[in-house]
Structures are given as C-alpha cells and as structure tokens.
PDB file of N, CA, C and O in Angstrom:
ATOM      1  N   UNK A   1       0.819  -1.193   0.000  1.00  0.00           N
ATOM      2  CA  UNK A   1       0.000   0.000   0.000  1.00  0.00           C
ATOM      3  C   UNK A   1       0.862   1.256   0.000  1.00  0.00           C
ATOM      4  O   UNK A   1       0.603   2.190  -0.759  1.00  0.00           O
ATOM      5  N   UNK A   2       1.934   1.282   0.887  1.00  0.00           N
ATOM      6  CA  UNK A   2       2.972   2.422   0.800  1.00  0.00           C
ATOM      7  C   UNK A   2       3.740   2.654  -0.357  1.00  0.00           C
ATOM      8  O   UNK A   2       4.149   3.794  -0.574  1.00  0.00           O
ATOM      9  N   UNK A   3       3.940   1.919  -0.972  1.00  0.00           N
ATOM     10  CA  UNK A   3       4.829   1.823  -2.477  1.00  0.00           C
ATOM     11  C   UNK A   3       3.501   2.410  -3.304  1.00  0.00           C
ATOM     12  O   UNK A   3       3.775   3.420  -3.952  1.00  0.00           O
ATOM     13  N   UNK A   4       2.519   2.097  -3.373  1.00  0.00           N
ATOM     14  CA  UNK A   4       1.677   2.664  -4.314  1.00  0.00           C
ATOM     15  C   UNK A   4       1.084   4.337  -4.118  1.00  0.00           C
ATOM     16  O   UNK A   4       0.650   5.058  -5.017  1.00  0.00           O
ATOM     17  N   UNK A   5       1.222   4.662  -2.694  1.00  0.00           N
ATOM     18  CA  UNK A   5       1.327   5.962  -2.507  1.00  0.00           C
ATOM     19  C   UNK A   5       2.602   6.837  -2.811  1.00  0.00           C
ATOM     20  O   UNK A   5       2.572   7.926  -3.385  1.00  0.00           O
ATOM     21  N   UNK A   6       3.893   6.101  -2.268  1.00  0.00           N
ATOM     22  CA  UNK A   6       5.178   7.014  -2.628  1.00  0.00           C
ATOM     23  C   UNK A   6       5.357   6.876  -4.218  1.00  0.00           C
ATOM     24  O   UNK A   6       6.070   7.741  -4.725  1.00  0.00           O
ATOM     25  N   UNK A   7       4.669   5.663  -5.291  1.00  0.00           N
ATOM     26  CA  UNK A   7       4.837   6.094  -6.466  1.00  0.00           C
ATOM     27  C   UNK A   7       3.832   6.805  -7.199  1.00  0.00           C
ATOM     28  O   UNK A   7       4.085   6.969  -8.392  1.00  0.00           O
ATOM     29  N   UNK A   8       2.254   7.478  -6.567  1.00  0.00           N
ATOM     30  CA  UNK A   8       1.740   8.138  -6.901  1.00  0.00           C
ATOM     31  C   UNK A   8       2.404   9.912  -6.335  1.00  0.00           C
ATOM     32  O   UNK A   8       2.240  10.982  -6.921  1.00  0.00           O
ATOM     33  N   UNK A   9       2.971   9.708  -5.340  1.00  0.00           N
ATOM     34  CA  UNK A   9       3.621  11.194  -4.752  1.00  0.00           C
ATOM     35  C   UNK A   9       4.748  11.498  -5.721  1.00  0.00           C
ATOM     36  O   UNK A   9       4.736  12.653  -6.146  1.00  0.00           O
ATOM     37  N   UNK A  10       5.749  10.685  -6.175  1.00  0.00           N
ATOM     38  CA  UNK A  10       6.668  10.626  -7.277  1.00  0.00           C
ATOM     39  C   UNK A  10       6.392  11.053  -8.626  1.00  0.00           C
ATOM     40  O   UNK A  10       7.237  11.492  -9.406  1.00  0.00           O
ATOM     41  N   UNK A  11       4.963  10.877  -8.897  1.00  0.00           N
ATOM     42  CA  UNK A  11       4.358  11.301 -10.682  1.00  0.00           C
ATOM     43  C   UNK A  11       3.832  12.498 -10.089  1.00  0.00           C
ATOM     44  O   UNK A  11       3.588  13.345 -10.948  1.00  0.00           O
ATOM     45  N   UNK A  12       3.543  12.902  -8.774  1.00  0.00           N
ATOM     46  CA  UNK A  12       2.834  14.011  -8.736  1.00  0.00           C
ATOM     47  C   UNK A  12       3.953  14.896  -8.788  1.00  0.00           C
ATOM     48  O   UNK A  12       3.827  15.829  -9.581  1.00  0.00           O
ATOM     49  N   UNK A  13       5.068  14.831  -8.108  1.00  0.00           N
ATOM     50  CA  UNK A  13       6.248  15.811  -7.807  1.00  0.00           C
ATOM     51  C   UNK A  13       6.982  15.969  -9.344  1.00  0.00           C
ATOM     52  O   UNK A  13       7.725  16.921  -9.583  1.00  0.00           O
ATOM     53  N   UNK A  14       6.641  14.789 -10.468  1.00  0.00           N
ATOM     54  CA  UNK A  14       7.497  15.439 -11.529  1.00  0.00           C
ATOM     55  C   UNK A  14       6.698  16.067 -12.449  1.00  0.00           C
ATOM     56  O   UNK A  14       7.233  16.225 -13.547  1.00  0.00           O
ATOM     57  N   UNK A  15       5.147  16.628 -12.284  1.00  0.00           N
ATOM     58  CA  UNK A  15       4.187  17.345 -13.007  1.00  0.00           C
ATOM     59  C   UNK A  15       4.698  18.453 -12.449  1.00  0.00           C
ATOM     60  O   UNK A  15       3.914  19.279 -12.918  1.00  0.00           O
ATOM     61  N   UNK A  16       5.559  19.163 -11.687  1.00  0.00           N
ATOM     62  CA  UNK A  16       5.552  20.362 -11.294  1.00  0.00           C
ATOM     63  C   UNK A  16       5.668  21.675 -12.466  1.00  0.00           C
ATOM     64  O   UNK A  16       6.766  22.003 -12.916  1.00  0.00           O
ATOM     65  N   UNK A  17       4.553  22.271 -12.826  1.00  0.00           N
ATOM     66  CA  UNK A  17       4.610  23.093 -13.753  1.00  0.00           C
ATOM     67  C   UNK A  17       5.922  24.205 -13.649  1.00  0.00           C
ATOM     68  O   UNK A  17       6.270  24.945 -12.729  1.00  0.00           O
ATOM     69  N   UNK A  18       6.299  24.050 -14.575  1.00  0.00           N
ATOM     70  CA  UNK A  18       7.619  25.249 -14.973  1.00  0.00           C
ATOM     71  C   UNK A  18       7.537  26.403 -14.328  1.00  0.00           C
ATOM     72  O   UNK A  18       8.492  26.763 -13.640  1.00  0.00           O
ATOM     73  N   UNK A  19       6.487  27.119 -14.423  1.00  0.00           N
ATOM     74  CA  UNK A  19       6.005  28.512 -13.791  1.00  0.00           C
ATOM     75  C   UNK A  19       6.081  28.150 -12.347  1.00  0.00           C
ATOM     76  O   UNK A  19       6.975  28.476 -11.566  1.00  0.00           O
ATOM     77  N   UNK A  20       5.194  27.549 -12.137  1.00  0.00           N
ATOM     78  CA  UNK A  20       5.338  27.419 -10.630  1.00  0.00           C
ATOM     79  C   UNK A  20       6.444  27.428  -9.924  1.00  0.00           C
ATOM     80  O   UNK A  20       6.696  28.158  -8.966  1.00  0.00           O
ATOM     81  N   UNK A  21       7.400  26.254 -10.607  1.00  0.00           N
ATOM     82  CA  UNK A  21       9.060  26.216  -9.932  1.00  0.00           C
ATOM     83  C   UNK A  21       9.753  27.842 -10.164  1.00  0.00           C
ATOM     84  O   UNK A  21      10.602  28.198  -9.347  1.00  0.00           O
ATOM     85  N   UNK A  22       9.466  28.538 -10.991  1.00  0.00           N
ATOM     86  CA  UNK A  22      10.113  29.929 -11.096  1.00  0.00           C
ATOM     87  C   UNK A  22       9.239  30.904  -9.950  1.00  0.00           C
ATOM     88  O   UNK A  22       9.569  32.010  -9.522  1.00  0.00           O
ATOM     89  N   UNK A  23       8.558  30.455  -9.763  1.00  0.00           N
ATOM     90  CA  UNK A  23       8.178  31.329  -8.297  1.00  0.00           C
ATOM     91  C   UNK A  23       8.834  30.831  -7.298  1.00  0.00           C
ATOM     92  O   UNK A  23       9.821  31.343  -6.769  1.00  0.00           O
ATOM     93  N   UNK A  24       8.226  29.644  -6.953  1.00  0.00           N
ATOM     94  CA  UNK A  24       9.599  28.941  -5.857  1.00  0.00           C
ATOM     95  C   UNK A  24      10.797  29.700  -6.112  1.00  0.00           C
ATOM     96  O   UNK A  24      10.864  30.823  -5.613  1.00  0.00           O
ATOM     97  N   UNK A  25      11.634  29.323  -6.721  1.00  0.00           N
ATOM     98  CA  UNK A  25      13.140  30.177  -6.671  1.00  0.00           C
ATOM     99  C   UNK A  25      13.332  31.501  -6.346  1.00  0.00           C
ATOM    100  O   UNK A  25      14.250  32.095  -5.780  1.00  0.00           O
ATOM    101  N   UNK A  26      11.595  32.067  -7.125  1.00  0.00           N
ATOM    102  CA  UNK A  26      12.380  33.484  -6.329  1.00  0.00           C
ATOM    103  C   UNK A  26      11.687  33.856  -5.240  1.00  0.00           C
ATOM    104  O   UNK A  26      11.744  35.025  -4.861  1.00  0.00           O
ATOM    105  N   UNK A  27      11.009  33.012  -4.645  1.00  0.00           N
ATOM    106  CA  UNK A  27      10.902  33.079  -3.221  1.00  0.00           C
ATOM    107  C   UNK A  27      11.811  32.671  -2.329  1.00  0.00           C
ATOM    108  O   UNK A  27      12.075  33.364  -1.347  1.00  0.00           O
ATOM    109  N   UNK A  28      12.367  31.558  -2.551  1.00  0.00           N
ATOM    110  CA  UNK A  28      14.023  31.004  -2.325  1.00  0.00           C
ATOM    111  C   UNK A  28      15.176  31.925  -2.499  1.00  0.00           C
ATOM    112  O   UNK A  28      16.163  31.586  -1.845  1.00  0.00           O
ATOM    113  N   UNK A  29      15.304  32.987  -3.201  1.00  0.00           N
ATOM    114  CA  UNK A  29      16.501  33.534  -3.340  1.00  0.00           C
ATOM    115  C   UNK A  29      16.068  34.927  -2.814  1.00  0.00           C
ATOM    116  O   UNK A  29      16.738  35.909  -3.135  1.00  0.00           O
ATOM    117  N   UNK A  30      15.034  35.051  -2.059  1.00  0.00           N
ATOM    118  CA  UNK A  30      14.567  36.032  -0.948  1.00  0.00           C
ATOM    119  C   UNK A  30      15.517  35.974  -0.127  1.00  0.00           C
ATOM    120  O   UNK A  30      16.508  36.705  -0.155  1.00  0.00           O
ATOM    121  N   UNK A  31      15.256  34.953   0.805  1.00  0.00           N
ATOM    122  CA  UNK A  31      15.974  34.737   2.095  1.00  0.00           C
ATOM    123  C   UNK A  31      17.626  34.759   1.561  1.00  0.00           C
ATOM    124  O   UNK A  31      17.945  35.946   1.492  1.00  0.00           O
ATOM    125  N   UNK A  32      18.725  33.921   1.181  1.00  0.00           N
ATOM    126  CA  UNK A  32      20.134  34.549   0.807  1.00  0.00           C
ATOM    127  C   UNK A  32      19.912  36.072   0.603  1.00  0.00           C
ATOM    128  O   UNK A  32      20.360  36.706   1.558  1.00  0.00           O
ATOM    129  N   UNK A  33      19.494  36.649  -0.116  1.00  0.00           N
ATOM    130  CA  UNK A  33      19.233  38.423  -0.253  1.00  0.00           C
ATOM    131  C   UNK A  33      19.079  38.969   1.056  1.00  0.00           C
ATOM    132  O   UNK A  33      19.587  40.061   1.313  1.00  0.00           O
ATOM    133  N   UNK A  34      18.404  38.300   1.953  1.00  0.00           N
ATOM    134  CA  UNK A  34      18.453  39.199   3.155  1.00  0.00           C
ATOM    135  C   UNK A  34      19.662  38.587   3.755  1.00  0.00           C
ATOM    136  O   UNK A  34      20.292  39.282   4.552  1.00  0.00           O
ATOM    137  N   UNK A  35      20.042  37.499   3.516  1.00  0.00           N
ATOM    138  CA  UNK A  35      21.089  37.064   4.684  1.00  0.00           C
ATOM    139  C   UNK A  35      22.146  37.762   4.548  1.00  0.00           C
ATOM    140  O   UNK A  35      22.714  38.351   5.468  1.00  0.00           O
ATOM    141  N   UNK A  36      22.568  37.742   3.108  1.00  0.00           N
ATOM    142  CA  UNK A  36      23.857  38.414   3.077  1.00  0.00           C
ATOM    143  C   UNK A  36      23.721  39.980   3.141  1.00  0.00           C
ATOM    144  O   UNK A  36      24.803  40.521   2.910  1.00  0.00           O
ATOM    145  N   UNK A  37      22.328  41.169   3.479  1.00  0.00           N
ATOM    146  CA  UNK A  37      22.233  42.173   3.363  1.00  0.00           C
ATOM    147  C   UNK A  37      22.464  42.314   4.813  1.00  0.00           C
ATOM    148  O   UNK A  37      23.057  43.342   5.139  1.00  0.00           O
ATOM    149  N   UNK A  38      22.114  41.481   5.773  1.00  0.00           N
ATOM    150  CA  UNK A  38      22.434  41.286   7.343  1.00  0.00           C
ATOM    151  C   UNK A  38      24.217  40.834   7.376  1.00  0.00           C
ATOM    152  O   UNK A  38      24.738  41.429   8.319  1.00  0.00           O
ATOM    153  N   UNK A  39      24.829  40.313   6.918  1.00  0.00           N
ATOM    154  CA  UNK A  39      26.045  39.839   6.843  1.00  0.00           C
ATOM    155  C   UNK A  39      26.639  41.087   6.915  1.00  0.00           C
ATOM    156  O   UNK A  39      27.387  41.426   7.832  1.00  0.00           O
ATOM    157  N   UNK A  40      26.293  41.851   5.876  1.00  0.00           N
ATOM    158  CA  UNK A  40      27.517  42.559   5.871  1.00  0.00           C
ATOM    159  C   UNK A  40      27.020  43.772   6.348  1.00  0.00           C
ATOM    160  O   UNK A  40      27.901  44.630   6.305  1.00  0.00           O
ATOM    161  N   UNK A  41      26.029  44.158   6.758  1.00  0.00           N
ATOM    162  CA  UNK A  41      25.889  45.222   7.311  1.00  0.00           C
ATOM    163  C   UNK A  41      26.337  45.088   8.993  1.00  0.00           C
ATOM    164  O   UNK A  41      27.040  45.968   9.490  1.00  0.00           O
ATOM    165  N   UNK A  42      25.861  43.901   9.816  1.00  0.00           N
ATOM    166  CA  UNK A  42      27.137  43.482  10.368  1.00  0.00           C
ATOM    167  C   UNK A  42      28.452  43.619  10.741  1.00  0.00           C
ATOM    168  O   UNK A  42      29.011  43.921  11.796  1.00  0.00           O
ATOM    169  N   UNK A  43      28.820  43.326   9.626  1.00  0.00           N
ATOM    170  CA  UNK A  43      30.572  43.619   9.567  1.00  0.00           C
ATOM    171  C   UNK A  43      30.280  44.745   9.492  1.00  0.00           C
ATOM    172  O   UNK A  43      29.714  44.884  10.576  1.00  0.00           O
ATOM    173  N   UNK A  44      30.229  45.818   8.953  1.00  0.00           N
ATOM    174  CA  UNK A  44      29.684  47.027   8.983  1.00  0.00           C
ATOM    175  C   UNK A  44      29.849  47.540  10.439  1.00  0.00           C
ATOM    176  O   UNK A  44      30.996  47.741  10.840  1.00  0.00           O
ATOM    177  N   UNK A  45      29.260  47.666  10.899  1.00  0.00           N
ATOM    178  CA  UNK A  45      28.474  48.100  12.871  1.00  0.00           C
ATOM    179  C   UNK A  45      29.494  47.211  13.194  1.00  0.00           C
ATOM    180  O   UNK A  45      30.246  48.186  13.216  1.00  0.00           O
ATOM    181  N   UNK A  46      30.104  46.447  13.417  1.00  0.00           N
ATOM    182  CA  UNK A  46      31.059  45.270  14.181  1.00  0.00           C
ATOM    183  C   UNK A  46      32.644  46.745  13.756  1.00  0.00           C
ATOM    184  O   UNK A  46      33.207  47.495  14.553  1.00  0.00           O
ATOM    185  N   UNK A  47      32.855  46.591  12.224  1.00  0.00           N
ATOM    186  CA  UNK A  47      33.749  47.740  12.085  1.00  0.00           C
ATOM    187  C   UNK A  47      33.925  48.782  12.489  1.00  0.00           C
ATOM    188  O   UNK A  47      35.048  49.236  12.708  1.00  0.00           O
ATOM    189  N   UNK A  48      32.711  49.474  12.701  1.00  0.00           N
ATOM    190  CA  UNK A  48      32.596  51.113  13.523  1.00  0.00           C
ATOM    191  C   UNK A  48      32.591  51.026  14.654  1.00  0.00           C
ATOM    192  O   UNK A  48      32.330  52.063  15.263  1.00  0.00           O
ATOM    193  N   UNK A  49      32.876  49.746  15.472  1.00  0.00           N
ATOM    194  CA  UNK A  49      32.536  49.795  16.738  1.00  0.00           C
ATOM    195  C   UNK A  49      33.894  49.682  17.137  1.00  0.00           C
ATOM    196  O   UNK A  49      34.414  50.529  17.864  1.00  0.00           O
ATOM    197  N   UNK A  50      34.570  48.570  16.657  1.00  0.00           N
ATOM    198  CA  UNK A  50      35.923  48.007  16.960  1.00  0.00           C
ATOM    199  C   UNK A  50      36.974  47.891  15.519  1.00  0.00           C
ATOM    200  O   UNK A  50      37.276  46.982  14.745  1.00  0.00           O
ATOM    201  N   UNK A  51      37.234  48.983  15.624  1.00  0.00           N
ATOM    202  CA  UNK A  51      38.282  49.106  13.759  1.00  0.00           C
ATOM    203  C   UNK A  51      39.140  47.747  13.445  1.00  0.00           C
ATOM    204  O   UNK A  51      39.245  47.107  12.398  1.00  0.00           O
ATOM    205  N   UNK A  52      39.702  47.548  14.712  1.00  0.00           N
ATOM    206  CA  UNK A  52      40.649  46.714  14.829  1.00  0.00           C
ATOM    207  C   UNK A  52      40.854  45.493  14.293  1.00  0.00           C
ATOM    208  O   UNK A  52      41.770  44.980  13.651  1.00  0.00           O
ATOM    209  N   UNK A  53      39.200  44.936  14.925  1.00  0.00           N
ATOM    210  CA  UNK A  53      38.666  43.806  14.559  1.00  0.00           C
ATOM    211  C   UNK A  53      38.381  43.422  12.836  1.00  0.00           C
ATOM    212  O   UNK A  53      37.970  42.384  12.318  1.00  0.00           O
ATOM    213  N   UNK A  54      38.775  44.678  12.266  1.00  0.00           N
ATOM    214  CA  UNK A  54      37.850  44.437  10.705  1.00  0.00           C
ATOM    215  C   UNK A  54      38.726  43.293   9.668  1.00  0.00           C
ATOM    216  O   UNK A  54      38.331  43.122   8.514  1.00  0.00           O
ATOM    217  N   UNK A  55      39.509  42.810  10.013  1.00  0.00           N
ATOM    218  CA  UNK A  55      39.895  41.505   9.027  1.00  0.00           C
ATOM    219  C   UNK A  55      39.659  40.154   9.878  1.00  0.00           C
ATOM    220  O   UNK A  55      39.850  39.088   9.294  1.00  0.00           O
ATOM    221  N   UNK A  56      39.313  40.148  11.029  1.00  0.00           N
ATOM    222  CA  UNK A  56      38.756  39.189  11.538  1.00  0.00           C
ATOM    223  C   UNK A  56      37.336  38.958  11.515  1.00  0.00           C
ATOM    224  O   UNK A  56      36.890  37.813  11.588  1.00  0.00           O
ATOM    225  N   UNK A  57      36.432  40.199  11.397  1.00  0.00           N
ATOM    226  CA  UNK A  57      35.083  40.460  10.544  1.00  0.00           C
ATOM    227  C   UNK A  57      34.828  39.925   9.522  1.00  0.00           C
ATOM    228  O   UNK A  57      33.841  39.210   9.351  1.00  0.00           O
ATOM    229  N   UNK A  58      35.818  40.230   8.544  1.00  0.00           N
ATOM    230  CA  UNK A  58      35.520  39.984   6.899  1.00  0.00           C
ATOM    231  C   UNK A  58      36.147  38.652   7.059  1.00  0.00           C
ATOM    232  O   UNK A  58      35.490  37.846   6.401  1.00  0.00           O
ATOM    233  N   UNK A  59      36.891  38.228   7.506  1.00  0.00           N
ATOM    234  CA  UNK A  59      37.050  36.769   7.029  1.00  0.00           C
ATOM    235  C   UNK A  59      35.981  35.895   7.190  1.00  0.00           C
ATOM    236  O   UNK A  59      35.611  35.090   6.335  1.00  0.00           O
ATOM    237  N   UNK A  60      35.418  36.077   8.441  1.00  0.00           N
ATOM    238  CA  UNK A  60      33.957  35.486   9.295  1.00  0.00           C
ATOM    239  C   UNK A  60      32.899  35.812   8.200  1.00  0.00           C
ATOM    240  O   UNK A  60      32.515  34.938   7.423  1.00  0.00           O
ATOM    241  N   UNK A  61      32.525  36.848   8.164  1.00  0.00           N
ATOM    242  CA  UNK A  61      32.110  37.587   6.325  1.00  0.00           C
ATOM    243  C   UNK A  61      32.157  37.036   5.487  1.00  0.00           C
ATOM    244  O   UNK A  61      31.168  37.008   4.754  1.00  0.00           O
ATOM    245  N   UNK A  62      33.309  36.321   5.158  1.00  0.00           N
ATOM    246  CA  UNK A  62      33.197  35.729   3.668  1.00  0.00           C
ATOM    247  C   UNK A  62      32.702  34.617   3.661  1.00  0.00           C
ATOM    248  O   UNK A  62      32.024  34.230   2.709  1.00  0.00           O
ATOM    249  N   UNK A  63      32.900  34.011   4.538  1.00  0.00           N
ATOM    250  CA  UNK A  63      32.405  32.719   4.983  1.00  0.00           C
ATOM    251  C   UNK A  63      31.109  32.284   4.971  1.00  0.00           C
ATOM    252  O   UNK A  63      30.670  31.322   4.341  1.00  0.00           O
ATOM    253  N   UNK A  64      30.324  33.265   5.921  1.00  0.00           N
ATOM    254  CA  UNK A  64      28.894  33.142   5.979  1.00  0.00           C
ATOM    255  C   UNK A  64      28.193  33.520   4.436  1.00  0.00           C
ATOM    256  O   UNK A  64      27.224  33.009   3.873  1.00  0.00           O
ATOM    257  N   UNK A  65      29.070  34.587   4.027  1.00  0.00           N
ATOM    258  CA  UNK A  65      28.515  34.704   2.517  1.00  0.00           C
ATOM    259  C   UNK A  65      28.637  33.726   1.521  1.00  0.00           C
ATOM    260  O   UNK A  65      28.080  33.858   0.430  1.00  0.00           O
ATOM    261  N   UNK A  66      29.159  32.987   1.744  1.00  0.00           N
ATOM    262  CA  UNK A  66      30.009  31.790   0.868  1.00  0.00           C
ATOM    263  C   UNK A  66      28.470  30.794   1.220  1.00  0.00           C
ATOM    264  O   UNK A  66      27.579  30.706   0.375  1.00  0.00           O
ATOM    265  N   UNK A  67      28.407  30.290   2.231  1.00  0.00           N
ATOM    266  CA  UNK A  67      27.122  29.917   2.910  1.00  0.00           C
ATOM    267  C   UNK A  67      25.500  29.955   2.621  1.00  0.00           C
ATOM    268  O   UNK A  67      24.635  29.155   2.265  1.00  0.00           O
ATOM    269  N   UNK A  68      25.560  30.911   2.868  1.00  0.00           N
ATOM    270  CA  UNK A  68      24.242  31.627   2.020  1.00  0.00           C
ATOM    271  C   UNK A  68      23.892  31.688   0.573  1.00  0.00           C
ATOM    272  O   UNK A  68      22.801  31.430   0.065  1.00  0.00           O
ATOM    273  N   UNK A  69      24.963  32.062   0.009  1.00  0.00           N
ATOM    274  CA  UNK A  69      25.345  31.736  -1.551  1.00  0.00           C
ATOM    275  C   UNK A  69      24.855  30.225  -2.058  1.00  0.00           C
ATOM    276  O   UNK A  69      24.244  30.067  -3.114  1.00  0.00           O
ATOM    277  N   UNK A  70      25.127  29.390  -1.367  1.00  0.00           N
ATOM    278  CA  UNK A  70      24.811  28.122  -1.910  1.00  0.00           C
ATOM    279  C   UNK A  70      23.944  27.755  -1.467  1.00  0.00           C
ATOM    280  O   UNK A  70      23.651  26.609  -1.808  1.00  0.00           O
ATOM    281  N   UNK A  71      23.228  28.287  -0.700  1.00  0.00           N
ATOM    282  CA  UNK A  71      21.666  28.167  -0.561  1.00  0.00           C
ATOM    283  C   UNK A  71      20.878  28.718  -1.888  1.00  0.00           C
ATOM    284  O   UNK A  71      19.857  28.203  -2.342  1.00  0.00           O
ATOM    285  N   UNK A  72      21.421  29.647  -2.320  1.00  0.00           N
ATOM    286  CA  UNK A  72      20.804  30.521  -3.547  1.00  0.00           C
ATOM    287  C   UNK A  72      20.527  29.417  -4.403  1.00  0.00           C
ATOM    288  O   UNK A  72      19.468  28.924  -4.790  1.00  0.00           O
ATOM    289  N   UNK A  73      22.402  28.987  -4.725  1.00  0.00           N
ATOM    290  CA  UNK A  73      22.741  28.212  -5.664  1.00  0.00           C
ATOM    291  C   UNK A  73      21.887  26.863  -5.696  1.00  0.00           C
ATOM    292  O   UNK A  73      21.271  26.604  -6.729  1.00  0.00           O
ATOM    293  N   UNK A  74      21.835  26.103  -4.743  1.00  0.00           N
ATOM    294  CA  UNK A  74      21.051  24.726  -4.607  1.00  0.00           C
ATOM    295  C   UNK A  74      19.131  25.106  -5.175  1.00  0.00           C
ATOM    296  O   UNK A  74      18.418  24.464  -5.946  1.00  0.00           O
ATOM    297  N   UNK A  75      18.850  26.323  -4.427  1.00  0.00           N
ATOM    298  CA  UNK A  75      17.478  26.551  -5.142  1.00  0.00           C
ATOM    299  C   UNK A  75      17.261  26.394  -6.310  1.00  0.00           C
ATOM    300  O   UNK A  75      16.324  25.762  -6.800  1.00  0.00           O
ATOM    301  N   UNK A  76      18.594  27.277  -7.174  1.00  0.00           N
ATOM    302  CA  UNK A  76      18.553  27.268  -8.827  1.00  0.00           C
ATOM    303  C   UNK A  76      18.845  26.050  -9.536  1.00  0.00           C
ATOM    304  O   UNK A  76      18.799  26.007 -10.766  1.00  0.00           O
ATOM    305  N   UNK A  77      19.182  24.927  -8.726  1.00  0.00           N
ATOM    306  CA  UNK A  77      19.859  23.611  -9.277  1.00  0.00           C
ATOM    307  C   UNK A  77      18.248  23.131  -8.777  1.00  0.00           C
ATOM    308  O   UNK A  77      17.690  22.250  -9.432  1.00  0.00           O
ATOM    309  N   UNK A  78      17.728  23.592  -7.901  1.00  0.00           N
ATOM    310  CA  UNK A  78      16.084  22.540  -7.974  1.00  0.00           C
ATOM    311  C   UNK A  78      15.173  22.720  -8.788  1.00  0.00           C
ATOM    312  O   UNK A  78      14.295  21.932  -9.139  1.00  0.00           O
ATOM    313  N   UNK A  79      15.484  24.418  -9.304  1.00  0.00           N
ATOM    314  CA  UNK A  79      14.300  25.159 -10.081  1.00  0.00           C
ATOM    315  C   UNK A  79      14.607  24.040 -11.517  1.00  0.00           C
ATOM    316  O   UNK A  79      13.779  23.166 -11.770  1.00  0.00           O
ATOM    317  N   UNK A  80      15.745  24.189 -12.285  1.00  0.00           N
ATOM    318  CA  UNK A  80      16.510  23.440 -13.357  1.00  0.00           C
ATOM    319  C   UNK A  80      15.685  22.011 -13.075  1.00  0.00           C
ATOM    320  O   UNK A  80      14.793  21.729 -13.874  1.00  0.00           O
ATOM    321  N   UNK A  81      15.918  21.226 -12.116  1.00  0.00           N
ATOM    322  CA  UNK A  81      15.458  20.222 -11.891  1.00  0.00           C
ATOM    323  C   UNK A  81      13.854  19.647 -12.041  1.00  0.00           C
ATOM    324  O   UNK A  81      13.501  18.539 -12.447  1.00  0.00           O
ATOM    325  N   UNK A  82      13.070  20.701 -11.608  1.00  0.00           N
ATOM    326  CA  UNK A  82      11.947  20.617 -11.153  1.00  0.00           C
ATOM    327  C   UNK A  82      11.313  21.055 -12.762  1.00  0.00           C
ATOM    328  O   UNK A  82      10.225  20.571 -13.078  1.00  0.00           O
ATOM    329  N   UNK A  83      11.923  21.832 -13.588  1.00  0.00           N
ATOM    330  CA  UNK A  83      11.583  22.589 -15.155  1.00  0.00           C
ATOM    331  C   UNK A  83      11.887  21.832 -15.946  1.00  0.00           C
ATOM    332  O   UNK A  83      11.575  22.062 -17.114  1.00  0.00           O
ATOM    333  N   UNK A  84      12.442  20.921 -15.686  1.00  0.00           N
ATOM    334  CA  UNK A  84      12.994  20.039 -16.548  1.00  0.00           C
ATOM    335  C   UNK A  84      12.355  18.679 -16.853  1.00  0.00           C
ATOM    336  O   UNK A  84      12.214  18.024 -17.886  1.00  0.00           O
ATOM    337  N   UNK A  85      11.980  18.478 -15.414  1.00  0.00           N
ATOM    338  CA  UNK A  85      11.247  16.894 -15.479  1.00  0.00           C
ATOM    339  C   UNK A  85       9.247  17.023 -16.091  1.00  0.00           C
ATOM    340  O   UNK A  85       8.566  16.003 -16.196  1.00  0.00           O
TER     341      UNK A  85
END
C-alpha cells in the first residue's frame, strides 16, 4: 500500500509546472538576499565599533557569505530540476 502511494507522490512531484518552480526560486533567493544584506551590514556596525577587529570580521564575512550563496545556488539547481522533469 505504501509503495503505491510514494509512487503516486513521485508522478505528482514530476508534473511540477515550470512557472510554478520559477516562483519557488524566487521566493528562495529572498531569504540569501536578506542574509547576506544582514552579513555585511554586520561587519559594517562590528567595524565602527571596533576598527581593529575588521579583518577578523571579513574573514567570518566571507564565509557566511560563501554559505548563504549556496543556498541561492542549490534553489537554482532545484528550479533546473523541477523545469525540466
């Protein structure tokens, strides 16, 4: 009985209309947009507060941006995925 539901959930998940998956994504590439607009504004206020600190900021910085980024990235590899099938 479970096999005949997970292979009716399987034909349903690869009808996903094209349009639809292009909303997904850019509802998905919302959140990275704010993360990294919080990232570095961050480093930002972290810099004006403590100068000193600012290459120990940005390294921490690049990182989390690096992070977030491939959250973007993995959305656009599902949208491809999901448009495709």
């Amino acid at each position: 009985m479970s096999n005949i539901v997970l292979a009716q959930a399987a034909e349903a998940a690869s009808n996903i209309n094209p349009g639809l998956a292009a909303i997904g994504y850019g509802l998905g590439a919302v959140g990275p947009g704010i993360g990294v607009g919080l990232i570095w504004a961050a480093v930002i206020n972290g810099t004006a507060r403590q100068p000193e600190a600012q290459g120990q900021l940005q390294g921490i910085a690049w990182i989390s941006f690096v992070l977030v980024e491939v959250l973007a990235l993995i959305g656009l590899v599902v949208y491809f995925i999901a448009s495709a099938a």
